[in-house]
C-alpha positions in Angstrom: -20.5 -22.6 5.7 -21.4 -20.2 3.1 -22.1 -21.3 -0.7 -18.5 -20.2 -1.7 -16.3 -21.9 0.4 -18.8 -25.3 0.3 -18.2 -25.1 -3.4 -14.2 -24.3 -2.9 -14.4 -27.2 -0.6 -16.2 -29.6 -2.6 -13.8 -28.9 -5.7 -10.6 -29.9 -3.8 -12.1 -33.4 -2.3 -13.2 -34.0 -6.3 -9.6 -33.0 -7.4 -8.1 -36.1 -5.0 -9.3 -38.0 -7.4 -11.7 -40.2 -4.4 -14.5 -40.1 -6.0 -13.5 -41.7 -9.2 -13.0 -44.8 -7.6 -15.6 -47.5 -8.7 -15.1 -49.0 -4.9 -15.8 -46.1 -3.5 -18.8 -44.7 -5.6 -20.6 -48.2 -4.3 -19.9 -48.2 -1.0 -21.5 -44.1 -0.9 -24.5 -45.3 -2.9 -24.5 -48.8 -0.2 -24.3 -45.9 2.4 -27.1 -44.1 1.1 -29.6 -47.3 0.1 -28.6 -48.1 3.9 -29.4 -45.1 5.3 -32.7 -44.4 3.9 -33.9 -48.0 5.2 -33.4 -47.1 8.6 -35.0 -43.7 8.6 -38.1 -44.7 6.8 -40.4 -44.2 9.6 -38.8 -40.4 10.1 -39.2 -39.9 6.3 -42.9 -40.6 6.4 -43.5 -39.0 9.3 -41.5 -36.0 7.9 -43.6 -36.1 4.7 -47.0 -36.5 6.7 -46.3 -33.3 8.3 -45.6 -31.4 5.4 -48.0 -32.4 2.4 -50.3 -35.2 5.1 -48.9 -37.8 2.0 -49.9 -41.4 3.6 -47.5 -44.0 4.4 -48.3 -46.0 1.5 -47.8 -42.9 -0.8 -44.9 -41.8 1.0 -43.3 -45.1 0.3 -44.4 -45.7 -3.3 -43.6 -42.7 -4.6 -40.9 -41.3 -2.4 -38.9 -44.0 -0.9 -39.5 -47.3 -2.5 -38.6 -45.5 -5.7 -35.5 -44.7 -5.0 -34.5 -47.9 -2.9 -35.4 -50.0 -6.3 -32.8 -46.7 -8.3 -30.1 -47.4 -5.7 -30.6 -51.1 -6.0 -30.4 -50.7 -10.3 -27.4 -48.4 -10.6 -25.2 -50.5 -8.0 -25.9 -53.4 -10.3 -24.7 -52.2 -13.0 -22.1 -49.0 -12.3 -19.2 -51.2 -13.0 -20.2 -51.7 -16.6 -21.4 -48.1 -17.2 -18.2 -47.0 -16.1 -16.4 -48.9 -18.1 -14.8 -47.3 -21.5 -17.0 -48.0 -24.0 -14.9 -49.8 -27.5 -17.1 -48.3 -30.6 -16.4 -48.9 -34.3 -13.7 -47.3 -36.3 -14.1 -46.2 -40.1 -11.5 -47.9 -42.9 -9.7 -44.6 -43.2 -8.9 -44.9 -39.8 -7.6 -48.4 -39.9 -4.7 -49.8 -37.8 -6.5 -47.3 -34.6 -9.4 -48.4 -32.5 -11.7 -46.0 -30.9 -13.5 -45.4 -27.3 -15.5 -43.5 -25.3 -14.5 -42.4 -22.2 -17.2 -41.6 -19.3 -15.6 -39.1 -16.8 -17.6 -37.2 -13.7 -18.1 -33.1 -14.6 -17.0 -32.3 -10.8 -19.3 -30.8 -8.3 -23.0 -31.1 -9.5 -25.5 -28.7 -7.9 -29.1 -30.2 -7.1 -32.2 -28.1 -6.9 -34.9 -30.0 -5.7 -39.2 -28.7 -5.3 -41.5 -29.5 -2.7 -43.7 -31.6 -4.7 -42.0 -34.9 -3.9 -39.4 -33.5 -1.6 -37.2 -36.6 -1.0 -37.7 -38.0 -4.3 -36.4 -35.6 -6.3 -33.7 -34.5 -4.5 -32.3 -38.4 -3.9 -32.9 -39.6 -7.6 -30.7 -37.0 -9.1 -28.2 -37.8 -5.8 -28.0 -41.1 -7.3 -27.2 -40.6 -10.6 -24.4 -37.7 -9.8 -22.5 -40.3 -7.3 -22.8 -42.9 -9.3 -21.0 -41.4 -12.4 -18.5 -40.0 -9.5 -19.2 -36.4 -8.6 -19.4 -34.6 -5.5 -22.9 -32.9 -4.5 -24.4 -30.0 -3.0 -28.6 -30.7 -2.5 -30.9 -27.6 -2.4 -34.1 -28.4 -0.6 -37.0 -26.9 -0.6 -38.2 -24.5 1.8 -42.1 -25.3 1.5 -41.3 -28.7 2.7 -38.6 -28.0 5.9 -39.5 -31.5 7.7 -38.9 -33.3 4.9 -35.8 -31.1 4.4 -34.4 -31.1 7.5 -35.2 -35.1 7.7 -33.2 -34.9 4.1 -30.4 -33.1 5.7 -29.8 -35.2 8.9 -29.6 -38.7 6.8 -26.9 -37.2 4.7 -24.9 -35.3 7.0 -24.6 -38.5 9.5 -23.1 -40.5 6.7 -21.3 -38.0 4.7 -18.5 -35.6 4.6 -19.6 -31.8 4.0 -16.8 -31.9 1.3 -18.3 -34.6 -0.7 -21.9 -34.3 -0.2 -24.0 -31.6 1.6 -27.5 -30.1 1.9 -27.7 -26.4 2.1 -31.6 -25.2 3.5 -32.8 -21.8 2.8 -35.0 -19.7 1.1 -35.0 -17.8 -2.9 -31.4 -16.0 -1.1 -30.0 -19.6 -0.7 -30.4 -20.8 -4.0 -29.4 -17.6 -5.7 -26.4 -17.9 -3.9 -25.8 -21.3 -5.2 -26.6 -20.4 -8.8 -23.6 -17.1 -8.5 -20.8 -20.2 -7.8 -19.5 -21.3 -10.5 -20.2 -25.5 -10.3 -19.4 -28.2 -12.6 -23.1 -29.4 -13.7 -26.7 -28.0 -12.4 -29.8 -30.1 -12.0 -32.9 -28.4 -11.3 -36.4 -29.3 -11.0 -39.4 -27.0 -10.6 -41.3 -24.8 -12.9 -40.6 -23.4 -16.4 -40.6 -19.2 -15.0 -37.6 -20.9 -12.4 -36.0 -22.8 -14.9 -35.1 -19.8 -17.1 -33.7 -18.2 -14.2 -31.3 -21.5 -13.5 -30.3 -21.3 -16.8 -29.9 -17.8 -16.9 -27.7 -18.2 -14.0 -25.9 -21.2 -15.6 -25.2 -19.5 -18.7 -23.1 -16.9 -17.3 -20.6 -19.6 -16.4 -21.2 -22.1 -19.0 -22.3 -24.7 -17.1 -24.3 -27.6 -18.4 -28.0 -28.0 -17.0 -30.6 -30.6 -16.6 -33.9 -28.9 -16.3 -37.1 -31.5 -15.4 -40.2 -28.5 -16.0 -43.5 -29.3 -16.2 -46.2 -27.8 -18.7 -49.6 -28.9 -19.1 -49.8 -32.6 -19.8 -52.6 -33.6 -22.3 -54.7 -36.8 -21.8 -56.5 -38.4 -24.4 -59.1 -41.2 -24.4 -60.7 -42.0 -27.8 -63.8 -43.4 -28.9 -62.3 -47.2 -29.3 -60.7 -47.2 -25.4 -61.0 -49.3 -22.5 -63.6 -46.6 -20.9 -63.5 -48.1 -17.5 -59.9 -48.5 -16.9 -58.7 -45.4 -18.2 -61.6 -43.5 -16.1 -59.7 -45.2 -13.3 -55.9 -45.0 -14.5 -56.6 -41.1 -14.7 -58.3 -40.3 -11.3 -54.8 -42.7 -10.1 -52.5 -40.1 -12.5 -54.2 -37.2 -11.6 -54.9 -36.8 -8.2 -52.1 -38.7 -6.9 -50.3 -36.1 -4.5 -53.6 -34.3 -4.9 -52.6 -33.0 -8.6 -49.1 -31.9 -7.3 -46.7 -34.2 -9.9 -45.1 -32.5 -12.7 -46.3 -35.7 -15.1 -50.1 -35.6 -14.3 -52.7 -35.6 -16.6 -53.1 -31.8 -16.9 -56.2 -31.8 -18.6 -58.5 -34.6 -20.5 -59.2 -34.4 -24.4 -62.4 -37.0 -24.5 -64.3 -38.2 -27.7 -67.5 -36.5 -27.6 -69.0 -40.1 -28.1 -67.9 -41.7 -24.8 -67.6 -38.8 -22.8 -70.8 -39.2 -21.0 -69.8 -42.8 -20.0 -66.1 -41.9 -19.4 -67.3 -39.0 -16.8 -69.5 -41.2 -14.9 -66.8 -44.0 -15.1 -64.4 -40.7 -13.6 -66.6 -39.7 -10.5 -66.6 -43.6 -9.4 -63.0 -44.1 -9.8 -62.8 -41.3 -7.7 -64.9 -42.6 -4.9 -63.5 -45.9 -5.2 -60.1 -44.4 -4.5 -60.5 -41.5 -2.4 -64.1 -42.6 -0.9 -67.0 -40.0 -1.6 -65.6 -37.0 1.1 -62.5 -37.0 0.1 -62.1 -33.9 2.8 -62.2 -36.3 4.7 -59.9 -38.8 3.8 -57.0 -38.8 6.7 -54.8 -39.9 3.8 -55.3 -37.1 1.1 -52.7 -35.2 0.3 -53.0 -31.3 1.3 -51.8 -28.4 -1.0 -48.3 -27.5 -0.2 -49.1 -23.7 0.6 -51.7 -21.1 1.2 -50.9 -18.9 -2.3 -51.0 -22.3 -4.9 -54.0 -23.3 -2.5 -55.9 -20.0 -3.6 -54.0 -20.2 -7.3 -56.4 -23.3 -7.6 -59.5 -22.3 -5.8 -60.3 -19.4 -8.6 -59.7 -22.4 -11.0 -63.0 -23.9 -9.7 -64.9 -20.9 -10.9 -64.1 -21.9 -14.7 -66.6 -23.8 -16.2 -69.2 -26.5 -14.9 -68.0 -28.4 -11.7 -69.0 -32.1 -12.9 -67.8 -33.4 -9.5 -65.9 -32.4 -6.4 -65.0 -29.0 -6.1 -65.2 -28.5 -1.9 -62.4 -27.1 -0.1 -61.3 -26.8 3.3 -59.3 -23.9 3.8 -58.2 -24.4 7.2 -56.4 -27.7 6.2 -55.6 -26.6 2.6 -57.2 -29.2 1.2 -59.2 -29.5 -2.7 -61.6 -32.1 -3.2 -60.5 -33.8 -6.4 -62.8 -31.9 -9.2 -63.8 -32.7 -12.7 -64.3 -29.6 -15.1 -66.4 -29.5 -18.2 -67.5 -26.9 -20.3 -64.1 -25.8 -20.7 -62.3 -23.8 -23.6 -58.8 -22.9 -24.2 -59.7 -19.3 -23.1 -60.4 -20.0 -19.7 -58.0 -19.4 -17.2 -57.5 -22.7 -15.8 -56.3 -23.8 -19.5 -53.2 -20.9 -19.4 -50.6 -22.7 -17.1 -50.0 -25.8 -15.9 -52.8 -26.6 -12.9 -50.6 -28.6 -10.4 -53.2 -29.5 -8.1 -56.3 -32.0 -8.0 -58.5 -29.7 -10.9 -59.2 -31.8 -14.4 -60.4 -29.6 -16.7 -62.2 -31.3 -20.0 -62.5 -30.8 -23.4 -64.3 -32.8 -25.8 -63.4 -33.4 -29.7 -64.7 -35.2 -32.5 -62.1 -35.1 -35.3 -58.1 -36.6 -33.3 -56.9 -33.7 -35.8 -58.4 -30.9 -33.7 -56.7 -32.8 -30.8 -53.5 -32.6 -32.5 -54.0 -28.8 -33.6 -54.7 -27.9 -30.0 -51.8 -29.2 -28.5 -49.7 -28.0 -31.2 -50.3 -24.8 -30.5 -49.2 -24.5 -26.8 -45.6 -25.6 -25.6 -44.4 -28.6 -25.5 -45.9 -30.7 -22.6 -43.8 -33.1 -20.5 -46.0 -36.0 -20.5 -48.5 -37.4 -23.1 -51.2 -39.9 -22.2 -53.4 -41.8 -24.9 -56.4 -44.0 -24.2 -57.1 -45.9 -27.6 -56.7 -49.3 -28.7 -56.3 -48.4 -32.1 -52.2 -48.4 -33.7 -52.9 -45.9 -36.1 -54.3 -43.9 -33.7 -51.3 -44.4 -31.7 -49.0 -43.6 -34.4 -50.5 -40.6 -35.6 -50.2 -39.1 -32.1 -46.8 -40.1 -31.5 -45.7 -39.3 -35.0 -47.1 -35.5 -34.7 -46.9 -33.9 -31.2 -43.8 -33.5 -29.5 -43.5 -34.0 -25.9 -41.1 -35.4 -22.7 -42.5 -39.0 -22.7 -45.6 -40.6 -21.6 -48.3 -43.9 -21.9 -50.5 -45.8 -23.9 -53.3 -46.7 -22.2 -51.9 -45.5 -18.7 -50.3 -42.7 -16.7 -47.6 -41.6 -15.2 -46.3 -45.2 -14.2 -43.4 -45.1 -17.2 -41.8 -42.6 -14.6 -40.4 -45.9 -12.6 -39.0 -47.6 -15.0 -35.0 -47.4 -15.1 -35.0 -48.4 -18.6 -37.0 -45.0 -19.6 -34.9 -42.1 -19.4 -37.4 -39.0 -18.2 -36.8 -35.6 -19.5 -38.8 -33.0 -21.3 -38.5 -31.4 -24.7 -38.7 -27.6 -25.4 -40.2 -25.5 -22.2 -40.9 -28.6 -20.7 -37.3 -29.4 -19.7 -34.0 -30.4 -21.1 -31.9 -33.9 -20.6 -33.2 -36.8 -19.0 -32.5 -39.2 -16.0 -33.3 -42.7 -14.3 -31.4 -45.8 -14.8 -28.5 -45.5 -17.0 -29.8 -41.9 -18.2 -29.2 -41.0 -14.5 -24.9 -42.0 -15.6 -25.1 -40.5 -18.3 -26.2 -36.9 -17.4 -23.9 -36.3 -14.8 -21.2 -37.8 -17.0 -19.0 -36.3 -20.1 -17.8 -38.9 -22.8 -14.2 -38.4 -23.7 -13.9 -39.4 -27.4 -10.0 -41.2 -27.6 -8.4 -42.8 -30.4 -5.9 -44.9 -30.4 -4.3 -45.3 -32.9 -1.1 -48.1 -34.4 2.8 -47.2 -34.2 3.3 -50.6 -37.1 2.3 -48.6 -40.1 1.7 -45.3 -41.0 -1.1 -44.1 -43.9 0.5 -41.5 -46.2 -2.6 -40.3 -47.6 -3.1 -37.4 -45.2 0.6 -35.9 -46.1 0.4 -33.1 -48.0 3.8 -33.9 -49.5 2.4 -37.6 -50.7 2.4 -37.8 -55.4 -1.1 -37.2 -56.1 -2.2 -36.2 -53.0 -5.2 -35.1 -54.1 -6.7 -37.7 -56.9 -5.6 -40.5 -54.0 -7.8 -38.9 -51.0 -10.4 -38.2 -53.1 -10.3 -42.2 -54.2 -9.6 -43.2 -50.8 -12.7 -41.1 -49.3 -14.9 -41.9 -51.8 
């Protein structure tokens, strides 16, 4: 079926009015929770093949992730859906007033190959949950994963309320002509504009999830040791490949010799000392971001790693230092197991330098000092991010995640999931008992009683 009628298709089942159902929302997402259980196994496997991701990877940050989502907006959908009483000014006394959360239609999901199942079943959740319909554009550079993606939704759903459409760039720019109800889109910033681009010419909403180049900061007061090992977790999980990693580190010239040796021993405490060889390390998705990253390792000093195995696309993870802002690997964002470093002495040249580059999607201090916490958080603008970790405020449904500026726009997980892929109808209802003159224009005095009223 081609984008058109799919679309055409998918309006009509929304129009029945199905989908709005509370009843039946649950039983899809029951349906979907269910579904991924059983095909667990074939998701690994599917992800093994494509990006050699372990089981224990595969399942953390792929499938137990959005088992625990499922399991959080089931719990509570039925209040979320729920018109929502909100307070009502004196001049509008006698009325009450609500807001009303409705579903936009059919929402159009564009996920990347970075975590292929992931991010194309978290934004799944939050559109049927707030009671849309759903057409899921893979990625191409993962096509087990994809066609793994396809098969679990297919067997449990009609094409006409959810569907997954393969295919290359001429798939998705196909889906972008049609005119649909909401876009979500995750993948890089030079993609993003063209989503929104696209989006624009119908006035369609967008979520865009980006990425940019995530600072990492660990000052002279931190917990040297478990931030050296809370970074090497950030960073090379999925071998660099997560749109949240620590892009680079910004390290206090006083405890960077320390920090760095702490760094190569978290390393080999995770990954063992060859990672190459490693059966479990994850593998660069293709042969062009494989060489994209392999002139990286010429910038600089390599302080550790830095072997490659072409054959099996695979980077060793590798520690840069001696690194400016003028070399190449500091010009767009890395996305792959390459930590450049720069040392600083003064947390205003930290500030300075991250001021002057777009906004990054995740932050990540290492200090702890509140003032030194305030002063970041108070001066740099970014998606989200930790103190005195990374990555992990990603899994928690009480956080939306989102970017700011290049780095994205709107947010999801947990409620924030509900409420992107819903629109609030402001109503008012107001009293038939009494009627306020004040707003006739015919009333005595009109004027010097508004003004008394309103003041």
């Amino acid at each position: 079926m081609d984008s058109q009628s799919l679309r055409q298709q998918q309006e009509l089942f929304f129009r029945s009015g199905k989908t709005k159902d509370i009843d039946f929302r649950l039983e899809a997402l029951q349906k979907l929770r269910n579904s991924i259980k059983e095909n667990e196994t074939k998701i690994m496997e599917a992800l093994k093949a494509d990006l050699n991701k372990s089981d224990f990877e595969s399942y953390t940050t792929e499938i137990g992730i959005v088992l625990e989502e499922i399991r959080f907006v089931m719990k509570n959908l039925r209040s979320w859906a729920q018109p929502q009483k909100v307070k009502t000014p004196v001049t509008h006394i006698g009325s009450s007033s609500y807001l009303y959360p409705e579903p936009y239609g059919v929402a159009l999901i564009i996920a990347p190959w970075n975590y292929p199942f992931q991010l194309a079943i978290a934004p799944l959740i939050g559109a049927l949950a707030a009671g849309n319909c759903a057409v899921i554009k893979p990625s191409e550079l993962t096509p087990m994963t994809s066609e793994i993606l396809e098969k679990l939704i297919t067997e449990q759903f009609p094409s006409e309320y959810i569907s997954v459409m393969q295919g290359g760039v001429e798939t998705s720019q196909a889906l972008l002509a049609e005119k649909f109800d909401y876009i979500f889109f995750t993948g890089s910033v030079q993609v993003g504009k063209i989503v929104m681009e696209a989006a624009a010419k119908h006035l369609t909403p967008v979520t865009l999830e980006l990425g940019g180049k995530s600072p990492c900061i660990v000052h002279e007061d931190a917990n040297i040791k478990l931030a050296a090992k809370r970074i090497a977790w950030g960073k090379f999980l999925n071998a660099g490949q997560t749109c949240v990693a620590p892009d680079y580190l910004y390290v206090h010239k006083q405890v960077k010799a320390e920090f760095l040796a702490y760094l190569e021993a978290a390393v080999n405490e995770l990954y063992g000392e060859t990672p190459l060889n490693n059966p479990n390390f994850t593998r660069i998705v293709s042969e062009r971001h494989f060489q994209r990253l392999e002139r990286y390792l010429k910038n600089g000093d390599v302080r550790a790693g830095g072997q490659i195995n072409k054959k099996e696309l695979k980077i060793a993870p590798t520690v840069l230092t001696n690194i400016t802002w003028d070399d190449p690997v500091m010009q767009e964002e890395i996305f792959g197991p390459v930590l450049p470093v720069l040392e600083y002495d003064q947390l205003t040249e930290v500030i300075e330098g991250i001021q002057n580059h777009p906004n990054p999607l995740a932050l990540y201090l290492f200090t702890e000092n509140v003032q030194v916490q305030n002063q970041i958080l108070g001066h740099i603008s970014f998606g989200g991010g930790c103190i005195n970790d990374t990555v992990y405020h990603l899994s928690s449904p009480y956080l939306p995640f989102g970017g700011v500026g290049s780095s994205g726009t709107g947010a999801y997980h947990g409620k924030g999931s509900f409420d992107t892929f819903s629109h609030y109808k402001s109503i008012l209802k107001q009293t038939t008992k009494f009627d306020i003159p004040f707003r006739y224009p015919n009333i005595k005095n009109g004027l010097k009683k508004i003004k008394y009223f309103l003041k």
